[in-house]
N, CA, C and O of each residue as an XYZ file, in Angstrom:
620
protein
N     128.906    100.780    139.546
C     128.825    100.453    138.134
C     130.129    100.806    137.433
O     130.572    100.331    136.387
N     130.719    101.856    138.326
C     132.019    102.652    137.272
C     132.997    101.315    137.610
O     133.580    100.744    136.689
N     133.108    100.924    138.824
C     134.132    100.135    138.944
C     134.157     98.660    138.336
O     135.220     98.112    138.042
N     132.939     98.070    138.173
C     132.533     96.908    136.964
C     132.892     96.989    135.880
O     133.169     95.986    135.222
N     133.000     98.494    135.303
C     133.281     98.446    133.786
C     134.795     98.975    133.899
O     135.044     99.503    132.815
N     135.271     99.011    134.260
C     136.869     99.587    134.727
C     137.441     97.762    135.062
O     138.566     97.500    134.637
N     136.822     96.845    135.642
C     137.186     95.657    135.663
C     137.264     95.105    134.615
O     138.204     94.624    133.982
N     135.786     95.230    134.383
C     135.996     94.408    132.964
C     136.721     94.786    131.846
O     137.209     94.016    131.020
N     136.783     96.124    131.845
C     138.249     96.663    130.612
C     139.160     96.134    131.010
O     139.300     95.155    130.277
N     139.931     96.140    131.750
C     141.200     95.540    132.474
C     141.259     94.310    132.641
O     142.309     93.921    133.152
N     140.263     93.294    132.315
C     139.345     91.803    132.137
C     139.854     91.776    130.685
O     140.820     91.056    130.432
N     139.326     92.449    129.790
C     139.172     92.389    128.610
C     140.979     92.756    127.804
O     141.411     92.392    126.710
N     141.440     93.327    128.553
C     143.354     93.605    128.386
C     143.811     92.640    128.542
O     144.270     92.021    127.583
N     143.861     92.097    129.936
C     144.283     90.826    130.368
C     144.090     89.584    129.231
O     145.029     88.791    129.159
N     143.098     89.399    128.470
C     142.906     88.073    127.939
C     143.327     88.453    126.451
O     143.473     87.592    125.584
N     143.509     89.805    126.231
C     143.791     89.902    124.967
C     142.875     90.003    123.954
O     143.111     89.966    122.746
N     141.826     90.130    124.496
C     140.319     90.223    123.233
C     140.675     91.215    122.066
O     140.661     92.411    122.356
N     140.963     90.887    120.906
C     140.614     91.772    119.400
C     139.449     93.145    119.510
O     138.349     92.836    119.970
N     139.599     94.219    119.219
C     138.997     94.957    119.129
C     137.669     94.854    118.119
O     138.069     94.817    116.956
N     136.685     94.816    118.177
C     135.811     94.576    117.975
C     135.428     95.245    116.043
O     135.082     96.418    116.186
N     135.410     95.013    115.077
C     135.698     95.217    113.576
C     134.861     95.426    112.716
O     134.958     95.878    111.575
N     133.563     94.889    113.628
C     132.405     94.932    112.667
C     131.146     96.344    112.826
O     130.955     97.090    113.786
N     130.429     96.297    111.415
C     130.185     97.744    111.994
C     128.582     97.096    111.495
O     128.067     97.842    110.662
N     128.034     96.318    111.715
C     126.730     95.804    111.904
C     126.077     94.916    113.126
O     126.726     94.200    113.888
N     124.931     95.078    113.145
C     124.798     93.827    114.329
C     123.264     93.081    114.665
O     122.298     93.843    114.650
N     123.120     92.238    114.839
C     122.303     91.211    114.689
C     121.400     91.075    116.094
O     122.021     91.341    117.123
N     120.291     90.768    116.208
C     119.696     90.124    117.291
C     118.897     88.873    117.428
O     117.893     88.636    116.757
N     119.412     88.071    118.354
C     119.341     86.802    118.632
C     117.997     86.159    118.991
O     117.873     86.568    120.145
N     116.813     85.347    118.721
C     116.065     84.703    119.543
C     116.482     83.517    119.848
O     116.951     82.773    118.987
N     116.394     83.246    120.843
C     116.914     81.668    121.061
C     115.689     81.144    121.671
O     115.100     81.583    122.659
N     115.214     79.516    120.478
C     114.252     78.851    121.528
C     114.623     77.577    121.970
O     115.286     76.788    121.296
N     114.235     77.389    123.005
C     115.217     75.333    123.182
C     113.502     74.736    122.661
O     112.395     75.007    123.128
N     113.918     73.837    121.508
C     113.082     73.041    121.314
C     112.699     72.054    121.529
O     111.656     71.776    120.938
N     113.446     70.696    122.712
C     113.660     70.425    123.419
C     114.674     70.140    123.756
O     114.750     68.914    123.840
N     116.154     70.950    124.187
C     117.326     70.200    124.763
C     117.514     69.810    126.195
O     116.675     69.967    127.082
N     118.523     69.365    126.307
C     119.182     69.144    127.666
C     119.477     70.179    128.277
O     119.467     70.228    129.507
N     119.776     71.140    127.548
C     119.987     72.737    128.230
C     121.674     72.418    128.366
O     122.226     73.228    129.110
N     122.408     71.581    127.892
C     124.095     72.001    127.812
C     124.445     73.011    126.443
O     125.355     73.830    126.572
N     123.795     72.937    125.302
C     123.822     74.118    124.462
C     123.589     75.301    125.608
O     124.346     76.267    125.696
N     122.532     75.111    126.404
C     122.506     77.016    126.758
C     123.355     77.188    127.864
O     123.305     78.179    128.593
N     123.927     76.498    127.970
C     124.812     76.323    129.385
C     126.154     77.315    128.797
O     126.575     78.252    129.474
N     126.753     76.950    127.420
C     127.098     77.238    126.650
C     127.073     78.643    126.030
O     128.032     79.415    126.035
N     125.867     78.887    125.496
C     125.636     80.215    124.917
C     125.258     81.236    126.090
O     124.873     82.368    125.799
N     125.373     80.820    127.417
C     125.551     81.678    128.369
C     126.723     82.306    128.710
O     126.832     83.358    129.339
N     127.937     81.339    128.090
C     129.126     81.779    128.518
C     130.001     82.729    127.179
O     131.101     83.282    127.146
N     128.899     82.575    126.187
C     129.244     83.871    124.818
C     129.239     84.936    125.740
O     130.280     85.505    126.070
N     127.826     85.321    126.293
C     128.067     86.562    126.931
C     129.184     87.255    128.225
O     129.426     88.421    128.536
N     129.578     86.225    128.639
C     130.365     86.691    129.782
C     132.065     87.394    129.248
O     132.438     87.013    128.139
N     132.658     88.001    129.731
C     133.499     88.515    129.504
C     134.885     88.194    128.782
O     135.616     89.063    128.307
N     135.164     86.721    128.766
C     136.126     86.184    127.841
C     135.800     86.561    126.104
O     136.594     87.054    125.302
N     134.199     86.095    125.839
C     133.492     86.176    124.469
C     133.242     87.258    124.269
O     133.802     87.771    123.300
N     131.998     88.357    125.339
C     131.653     89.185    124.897
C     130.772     89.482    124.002
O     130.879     90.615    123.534
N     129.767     88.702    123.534
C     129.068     88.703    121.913
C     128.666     90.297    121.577
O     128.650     90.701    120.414
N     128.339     91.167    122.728
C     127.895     92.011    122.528
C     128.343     93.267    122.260
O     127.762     94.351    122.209
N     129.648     92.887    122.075
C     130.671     94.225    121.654
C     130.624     93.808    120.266
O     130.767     94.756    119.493
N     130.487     92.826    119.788
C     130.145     92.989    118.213
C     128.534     93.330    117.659
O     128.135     93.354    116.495
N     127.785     93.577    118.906
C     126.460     93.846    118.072
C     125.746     92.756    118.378
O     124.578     92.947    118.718
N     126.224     91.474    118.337
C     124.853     90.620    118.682
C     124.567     90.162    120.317
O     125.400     89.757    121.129
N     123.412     90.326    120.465
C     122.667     90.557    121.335
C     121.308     89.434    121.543
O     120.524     89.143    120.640
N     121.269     89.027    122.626
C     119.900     88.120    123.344
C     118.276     88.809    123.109
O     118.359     89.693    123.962
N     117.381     88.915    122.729
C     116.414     89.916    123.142
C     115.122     88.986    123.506
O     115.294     87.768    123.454
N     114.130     89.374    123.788
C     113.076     88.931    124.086
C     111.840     88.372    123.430
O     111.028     87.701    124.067
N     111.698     88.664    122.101
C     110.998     88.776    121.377
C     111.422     88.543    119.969
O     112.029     89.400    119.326
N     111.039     87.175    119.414
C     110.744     86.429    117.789
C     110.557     88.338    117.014
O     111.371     88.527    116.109
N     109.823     89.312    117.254
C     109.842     90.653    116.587
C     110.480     91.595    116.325
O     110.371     92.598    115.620
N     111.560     90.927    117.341
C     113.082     92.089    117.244
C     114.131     91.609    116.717
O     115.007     92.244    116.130
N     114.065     90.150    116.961
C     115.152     89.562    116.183
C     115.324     89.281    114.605
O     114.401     89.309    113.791
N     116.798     88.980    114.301
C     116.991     88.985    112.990
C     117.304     87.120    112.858
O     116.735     86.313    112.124
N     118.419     86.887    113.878
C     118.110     85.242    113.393
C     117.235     84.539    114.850
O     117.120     85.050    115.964
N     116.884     83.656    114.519
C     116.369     82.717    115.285
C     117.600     81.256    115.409
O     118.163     80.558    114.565
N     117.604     81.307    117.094
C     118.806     80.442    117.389
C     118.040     79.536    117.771
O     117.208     79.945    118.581
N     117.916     77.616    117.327
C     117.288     76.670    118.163
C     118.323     75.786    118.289
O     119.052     75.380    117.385
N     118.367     75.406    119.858
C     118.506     74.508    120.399
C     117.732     73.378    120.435
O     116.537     73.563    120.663
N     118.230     71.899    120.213
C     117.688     70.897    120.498
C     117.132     70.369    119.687
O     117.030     71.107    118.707
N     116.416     68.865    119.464
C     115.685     68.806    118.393
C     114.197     69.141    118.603
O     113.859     69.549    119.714
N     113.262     68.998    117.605
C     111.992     69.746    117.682
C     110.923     68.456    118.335
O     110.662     67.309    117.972
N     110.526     69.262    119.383
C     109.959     67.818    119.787
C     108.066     68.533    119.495
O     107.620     69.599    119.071
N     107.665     67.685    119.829
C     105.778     67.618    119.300
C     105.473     68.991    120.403
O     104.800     69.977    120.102
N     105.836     68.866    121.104
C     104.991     70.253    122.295
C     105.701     71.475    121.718
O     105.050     72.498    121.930
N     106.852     71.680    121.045
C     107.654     72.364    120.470
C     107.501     73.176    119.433
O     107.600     74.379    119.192
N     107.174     71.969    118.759
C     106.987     72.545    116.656
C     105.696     73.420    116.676
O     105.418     73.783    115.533
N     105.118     73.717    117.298
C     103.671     74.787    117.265
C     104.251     76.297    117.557
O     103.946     77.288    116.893
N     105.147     76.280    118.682
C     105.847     77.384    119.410
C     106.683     77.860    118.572
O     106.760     79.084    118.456
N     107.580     76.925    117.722
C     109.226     77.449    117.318
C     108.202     78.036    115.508
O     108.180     79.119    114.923
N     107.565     76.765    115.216
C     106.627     77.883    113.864
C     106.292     79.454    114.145
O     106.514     80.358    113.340
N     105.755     79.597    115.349
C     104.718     80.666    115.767
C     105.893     82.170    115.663
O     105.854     83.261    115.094
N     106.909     81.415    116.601
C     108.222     82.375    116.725
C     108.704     82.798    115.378
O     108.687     84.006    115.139
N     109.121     81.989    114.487
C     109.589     82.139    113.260
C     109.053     82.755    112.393
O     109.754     83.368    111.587
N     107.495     82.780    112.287
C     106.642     83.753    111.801
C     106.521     84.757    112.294
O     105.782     85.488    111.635
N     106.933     85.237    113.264
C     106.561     86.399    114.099
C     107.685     87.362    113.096
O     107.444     88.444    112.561
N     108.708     86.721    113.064
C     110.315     87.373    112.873
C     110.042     88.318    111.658
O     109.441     87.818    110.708
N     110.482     89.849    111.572
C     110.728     90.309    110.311
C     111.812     89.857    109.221
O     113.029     89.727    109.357
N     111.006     89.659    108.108
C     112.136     89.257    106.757
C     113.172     90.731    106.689
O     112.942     91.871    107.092
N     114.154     90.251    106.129
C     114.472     88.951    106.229
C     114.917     88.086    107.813
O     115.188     88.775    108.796
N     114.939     86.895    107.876
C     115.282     86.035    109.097
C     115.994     85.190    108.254
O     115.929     84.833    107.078
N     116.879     84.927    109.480
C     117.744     83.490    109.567
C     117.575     82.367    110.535
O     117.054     82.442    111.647
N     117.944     81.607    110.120
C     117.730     80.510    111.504
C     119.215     79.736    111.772
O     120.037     79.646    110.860
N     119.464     79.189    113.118
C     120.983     78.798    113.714
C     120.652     77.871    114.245
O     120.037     78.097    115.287
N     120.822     76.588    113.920
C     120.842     75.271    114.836
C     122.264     75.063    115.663
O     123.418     74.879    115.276
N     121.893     75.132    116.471
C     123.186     74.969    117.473
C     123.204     73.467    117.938
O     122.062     73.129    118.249
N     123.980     72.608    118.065
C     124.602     71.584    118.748
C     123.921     70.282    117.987
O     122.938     70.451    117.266
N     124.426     69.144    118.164
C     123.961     67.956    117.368
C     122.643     67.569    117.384
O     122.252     66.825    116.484
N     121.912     67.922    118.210
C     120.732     67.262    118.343
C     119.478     68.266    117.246
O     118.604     67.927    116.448
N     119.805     69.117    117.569
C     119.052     70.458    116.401
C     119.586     70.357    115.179
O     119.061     71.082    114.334
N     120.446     69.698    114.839
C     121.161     69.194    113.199
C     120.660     67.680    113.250
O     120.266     67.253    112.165
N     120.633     67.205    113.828
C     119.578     65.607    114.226
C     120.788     64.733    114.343
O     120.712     63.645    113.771
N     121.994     65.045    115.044
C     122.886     63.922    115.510
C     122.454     63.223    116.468
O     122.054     63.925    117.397
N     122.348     61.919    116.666
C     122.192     61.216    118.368
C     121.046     61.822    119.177
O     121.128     62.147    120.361
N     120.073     61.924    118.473
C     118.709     62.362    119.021
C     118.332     61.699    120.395
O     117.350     61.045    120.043
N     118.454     61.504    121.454
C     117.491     60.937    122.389
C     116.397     61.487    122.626
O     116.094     62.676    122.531
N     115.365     59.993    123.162
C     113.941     60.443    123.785
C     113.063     59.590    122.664
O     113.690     58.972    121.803
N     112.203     59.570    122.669
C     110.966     59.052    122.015
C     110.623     59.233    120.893
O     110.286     60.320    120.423
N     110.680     57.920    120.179
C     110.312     58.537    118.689
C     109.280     59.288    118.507
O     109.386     60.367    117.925
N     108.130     58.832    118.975
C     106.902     59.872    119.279
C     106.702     60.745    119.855
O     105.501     61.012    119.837
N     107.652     61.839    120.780
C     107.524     62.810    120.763
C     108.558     63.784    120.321
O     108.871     64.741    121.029
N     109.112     63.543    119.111
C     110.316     64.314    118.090
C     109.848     64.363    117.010
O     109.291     63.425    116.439
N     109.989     65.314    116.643
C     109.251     65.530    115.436
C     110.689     65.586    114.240
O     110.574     65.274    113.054
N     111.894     66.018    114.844
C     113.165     65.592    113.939
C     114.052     66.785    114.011
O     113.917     67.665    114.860
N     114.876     66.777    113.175
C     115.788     68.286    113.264
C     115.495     69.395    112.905
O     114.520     69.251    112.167
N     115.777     70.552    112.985
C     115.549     71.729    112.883
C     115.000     71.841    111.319
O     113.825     71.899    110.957
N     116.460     71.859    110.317
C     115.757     71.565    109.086
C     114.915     70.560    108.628
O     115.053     70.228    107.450
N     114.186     70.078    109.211
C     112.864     69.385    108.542
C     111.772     70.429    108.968
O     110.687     70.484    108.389
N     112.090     71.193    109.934
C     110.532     72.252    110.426
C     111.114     73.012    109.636
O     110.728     72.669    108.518
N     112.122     74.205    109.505
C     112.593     75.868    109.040
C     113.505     75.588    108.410
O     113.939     74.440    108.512
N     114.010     76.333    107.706
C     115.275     76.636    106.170
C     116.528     77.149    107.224
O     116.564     78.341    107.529
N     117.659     76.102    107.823
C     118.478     76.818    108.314
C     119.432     76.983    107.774
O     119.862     76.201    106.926
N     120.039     78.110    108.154
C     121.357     79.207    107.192
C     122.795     78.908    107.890
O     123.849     79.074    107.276
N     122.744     78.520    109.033
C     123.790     78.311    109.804
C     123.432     77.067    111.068
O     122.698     77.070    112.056
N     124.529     75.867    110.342
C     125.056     75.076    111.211
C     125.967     74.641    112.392
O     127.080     74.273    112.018
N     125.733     74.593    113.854
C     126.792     74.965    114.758
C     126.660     73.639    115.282
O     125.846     73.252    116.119
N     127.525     73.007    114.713
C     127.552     71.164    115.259
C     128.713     71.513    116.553
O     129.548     72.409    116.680
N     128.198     69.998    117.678
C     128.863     69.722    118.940
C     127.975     69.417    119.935
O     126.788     69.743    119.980
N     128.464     68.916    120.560
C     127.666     68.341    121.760
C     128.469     68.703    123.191
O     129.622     68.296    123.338
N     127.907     69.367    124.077
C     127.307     70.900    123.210
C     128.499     71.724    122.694
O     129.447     71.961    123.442
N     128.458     72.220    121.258
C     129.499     73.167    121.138
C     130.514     74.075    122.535
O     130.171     74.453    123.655
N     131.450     74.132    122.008
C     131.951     75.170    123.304
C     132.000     76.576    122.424
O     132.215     76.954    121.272
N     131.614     77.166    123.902
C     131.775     78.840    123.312
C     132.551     79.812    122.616
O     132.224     80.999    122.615
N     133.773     79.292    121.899
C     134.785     79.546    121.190
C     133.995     79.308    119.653
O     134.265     80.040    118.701
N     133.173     78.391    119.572
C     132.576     77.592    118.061
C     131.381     78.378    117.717
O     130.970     78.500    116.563
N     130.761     78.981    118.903
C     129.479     79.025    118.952
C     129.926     80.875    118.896
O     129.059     81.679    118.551
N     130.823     81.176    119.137
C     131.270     82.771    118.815
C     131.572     82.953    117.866
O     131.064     83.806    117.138
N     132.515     82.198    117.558
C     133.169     82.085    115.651
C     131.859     81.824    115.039
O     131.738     82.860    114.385
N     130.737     81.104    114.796
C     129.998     80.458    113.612
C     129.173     82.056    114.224
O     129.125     82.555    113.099
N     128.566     83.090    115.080
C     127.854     83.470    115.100
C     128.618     84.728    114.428
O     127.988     85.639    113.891
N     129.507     84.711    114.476
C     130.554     86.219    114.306
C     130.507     86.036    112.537
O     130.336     86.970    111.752
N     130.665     84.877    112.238
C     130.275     84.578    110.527
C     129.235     84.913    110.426
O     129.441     86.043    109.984
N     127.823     84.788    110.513
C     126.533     84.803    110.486
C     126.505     86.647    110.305
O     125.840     87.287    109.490
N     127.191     87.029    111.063
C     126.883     88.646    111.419
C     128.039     89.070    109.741
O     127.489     89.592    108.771
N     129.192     88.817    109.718
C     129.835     89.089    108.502
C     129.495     88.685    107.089
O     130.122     88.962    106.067
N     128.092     87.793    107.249
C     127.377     87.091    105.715
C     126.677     88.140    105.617
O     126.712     88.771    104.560
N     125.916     88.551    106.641
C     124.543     89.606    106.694
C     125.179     90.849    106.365
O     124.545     91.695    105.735
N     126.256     91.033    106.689
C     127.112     92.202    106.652
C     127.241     92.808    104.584
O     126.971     93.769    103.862
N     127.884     91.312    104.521
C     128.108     91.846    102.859
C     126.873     91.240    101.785
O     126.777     91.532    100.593
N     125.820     90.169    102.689
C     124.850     90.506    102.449
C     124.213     89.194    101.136
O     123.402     89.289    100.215
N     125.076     88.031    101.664
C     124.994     87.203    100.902
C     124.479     85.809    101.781
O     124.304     84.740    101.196
């Protein structure tokens, strides 16, 4: 374990990563409401060692009850909108919500009109827009690193 984190410091020198500035921090639910899964392909690579999300505080967790925003992927399809409500209610106020990539903002929707129910904001009040198909992890670090500095001063 000692020698993993001795890499990854010396990982983290090498690329030049900013020291980390913020002194709050956020936790993430992420639900795919139905995507392709290239958004999470994506927000898999926040965590790995170039991004890091978690030296600023935000963090993946398990549970709509721990988190502060709610991250959806995809647009909301009919088997979906029962689950992503259920989650969103679960969440302590205050919550936020994060549509990540075009299809969860309702760009270029594919699939069936009848089983989409439409974009994110037509189900939940979202606070943060992360357009792309699928965003790359540079967009999707920056718009989340904002999200954490709004909550921060609280506006």
């Amino acid at each position: 374990m000692l020698t993993l984190l001795r890499d990854l410091r010396r990982l983290r020198r090498a690329i030049a990563l900013p020291a980390p500035g913020r002194g709050r921090s956020l936790a993430l639910r992420h639900v795919d409401a139905g995507s392709c899964n290239g958004c999470e392909h994506e927000l898999t690579l926040t965590t790995g060692p170039h991004h890091d999300l978690q030296r600023y505080g935000l963090g993946i967790v398990a549970s709509p009850r721990h988190a502060d925003v709610l991250l959806v992927t995809g647009p909301v399809t009919t088997r979906m909108h029962t689950p992503l409500l259920t989650a969103y209610h679960a969440m302590p106020q205050p919550r936020l919500v994060a549509a990540l990539g075009n299809c969860a903002l309702g760009n270029g929707i594919l699939g069936a009109p009848d089983t989409i129910v439409g974009p994110v904001d037509e189900v939940l009040p979202v606070d943060l827009r992360i357009p792309g198909c699928p965003p790359p992890p540079d967009t999707i670090a920056a718009a989340l690193l904002e999200l954490i500095d709004r909550a921060r001063s609280g506006s």
